[in-house]
C-alpha positions in Angstrom: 79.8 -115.4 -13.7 79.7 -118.0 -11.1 78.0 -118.2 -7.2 80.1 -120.3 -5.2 77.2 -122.4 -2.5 78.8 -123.7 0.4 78.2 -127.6 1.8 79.6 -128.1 5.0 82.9 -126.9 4.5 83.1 -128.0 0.7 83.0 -125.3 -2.1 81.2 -125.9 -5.2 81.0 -123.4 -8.0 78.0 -123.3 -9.6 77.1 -121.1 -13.1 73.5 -118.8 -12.2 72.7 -116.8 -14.9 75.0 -114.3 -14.9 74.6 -113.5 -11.5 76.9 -113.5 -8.7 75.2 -114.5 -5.1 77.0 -116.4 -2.3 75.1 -118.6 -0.6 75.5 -120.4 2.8 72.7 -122.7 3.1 73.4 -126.2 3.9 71.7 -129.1 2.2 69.8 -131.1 4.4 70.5 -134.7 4.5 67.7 -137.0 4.4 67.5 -139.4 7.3 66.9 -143.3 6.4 66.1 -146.0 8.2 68.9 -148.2 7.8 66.6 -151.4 8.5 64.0 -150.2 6.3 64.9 -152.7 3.4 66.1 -155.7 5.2 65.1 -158.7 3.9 63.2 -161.3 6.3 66.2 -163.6 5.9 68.8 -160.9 7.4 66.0 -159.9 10.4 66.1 -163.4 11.3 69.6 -164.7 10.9 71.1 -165.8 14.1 74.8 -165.1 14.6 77.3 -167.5 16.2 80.2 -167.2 18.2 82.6 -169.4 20.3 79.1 -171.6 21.6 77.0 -168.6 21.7 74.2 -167.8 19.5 73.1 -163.5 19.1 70.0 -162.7 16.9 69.5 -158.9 16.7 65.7 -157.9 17.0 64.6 -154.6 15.2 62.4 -152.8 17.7 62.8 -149.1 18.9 62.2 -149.7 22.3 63.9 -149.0 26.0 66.8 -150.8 27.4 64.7 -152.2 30.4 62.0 -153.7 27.5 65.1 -155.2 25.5 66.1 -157.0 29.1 62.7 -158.2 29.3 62.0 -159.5 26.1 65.6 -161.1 26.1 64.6 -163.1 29.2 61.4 -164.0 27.9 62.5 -165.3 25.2 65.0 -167.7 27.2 68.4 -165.4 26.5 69.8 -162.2 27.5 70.4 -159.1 26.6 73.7 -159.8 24.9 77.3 -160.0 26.8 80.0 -159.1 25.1 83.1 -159.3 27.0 86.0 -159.6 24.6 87.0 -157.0 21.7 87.2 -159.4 19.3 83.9 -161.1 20.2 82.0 -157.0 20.2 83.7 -156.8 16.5 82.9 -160.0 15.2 79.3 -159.3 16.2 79.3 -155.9 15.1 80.7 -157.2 11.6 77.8 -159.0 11.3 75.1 -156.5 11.0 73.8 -156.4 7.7 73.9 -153.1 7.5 75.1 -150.1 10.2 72.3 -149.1 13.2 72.3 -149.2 16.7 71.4 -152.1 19.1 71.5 -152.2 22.9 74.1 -154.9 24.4 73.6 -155.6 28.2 75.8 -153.6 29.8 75.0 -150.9 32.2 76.1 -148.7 35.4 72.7 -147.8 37.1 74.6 -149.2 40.2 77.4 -147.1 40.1 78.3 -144.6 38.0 81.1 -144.6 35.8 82.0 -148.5 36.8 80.5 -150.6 34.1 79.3 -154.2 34.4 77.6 -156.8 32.0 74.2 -158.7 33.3 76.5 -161.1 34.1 78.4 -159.0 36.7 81.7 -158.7 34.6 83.3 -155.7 34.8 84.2 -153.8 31.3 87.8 -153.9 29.8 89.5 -150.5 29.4 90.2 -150.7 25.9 85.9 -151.3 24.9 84.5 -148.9 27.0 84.5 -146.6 23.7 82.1 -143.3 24.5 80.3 -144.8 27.5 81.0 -142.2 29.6 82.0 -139.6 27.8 80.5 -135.8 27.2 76.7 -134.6 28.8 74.1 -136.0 30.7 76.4 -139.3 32.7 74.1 -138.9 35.2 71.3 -140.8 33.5 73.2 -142.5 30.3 73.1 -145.6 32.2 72.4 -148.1 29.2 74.7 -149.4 26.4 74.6 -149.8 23.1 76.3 -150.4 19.8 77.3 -147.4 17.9 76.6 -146.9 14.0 80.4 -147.1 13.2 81.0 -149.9 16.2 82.2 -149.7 19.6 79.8 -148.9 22.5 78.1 -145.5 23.8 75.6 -145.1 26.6 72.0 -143.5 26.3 69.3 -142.9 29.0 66.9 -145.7 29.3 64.3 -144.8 26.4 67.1 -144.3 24.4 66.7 -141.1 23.0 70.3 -139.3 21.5 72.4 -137.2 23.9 72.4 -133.8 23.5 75.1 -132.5 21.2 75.7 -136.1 19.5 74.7 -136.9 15.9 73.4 -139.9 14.9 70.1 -142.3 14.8 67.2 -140.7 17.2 66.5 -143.6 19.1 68.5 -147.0 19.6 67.0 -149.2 16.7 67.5 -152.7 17.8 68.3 -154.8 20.4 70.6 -157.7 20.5 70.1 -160.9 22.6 72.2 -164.4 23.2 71.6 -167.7 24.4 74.2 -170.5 25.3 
């Protein structure tokens, strides 16, 4: 006899002793951090594009900090205002997480701008306003699987999305 255990919505047959059971558990997955086992040489590379330089920084912190520490450090929060440029960066990463770009609507909702007052093309604005809780998703960032997506300030995950907890990285540029 067999048990048949069900995984998401794959079957798997599996022999128990004689027994028959059904099962419909799920297997938990095992969260990783992605960044966990980069090397010091992939933390630091800087990335450049068309004049610019982008160095992503792996801290788990607000957008408002990743601003900050941008313009402290003589840059800003990165601007990326042409598809190819957002994939070209996002093809970069050494491996997939998510890192906050400076883009925002805090002024008005639902019209997004880069720091550098730019208005967002159409075809990037990906799932930045899309689903639960507009109302305080202000913030972008770079998705796991690329494009952009908007999160409240701290960065915690909307409700009803899967995906990293908390935005693990920021990305900043200089001229």
């Amino acid at each position: 006899m067999k048990n048949i255990l069900i995984i998401g919505l794959v079957f798997i047959t599996i022999p128990l002793l004689g027994r028959t059971k059904k099962s419909s558990r799920f297997i938990k997955r095992q969260r990783v951090e992605p960044t966990k086992n980069l090397s010091d040489a992939q933390k630091s590379k800087i990335y450049k594009y068309k004049g610019h330089k982008y160095k992503y920084f792996f801290e788990k912190i607000s957008w408002s900090e990743a601003k900050k520490k941008c313009e402290d450090m003589g840059g800003i929060l990165a601007i990326l205002d042409t598809k190819e440029e957002l994939e070209y960066i996002q093809n970069q990463r050494p491996c997939r997480f998510t890192a906050w770009v400076g883009i925002t609507d805090e002024k008005n909702e639902g019209q997004w701008v880069w720091l550098n007052g730019k208005q967002i093309k159409n075809e990037m604005t990906g799932f930045l306003e899309k689903a639960n809780s507009l109302d305080i998703r202000d913030y972008g960032h770079i998705l796991l699987q690329g494009g952009l997506m908007s999160r409240a300030n701290k960065g915690n995950l909307p409700k009803g999305w899967r995906g990293q907890a908390l935005v693990q990285a920021f990305l900043c540029e200089w001229n």
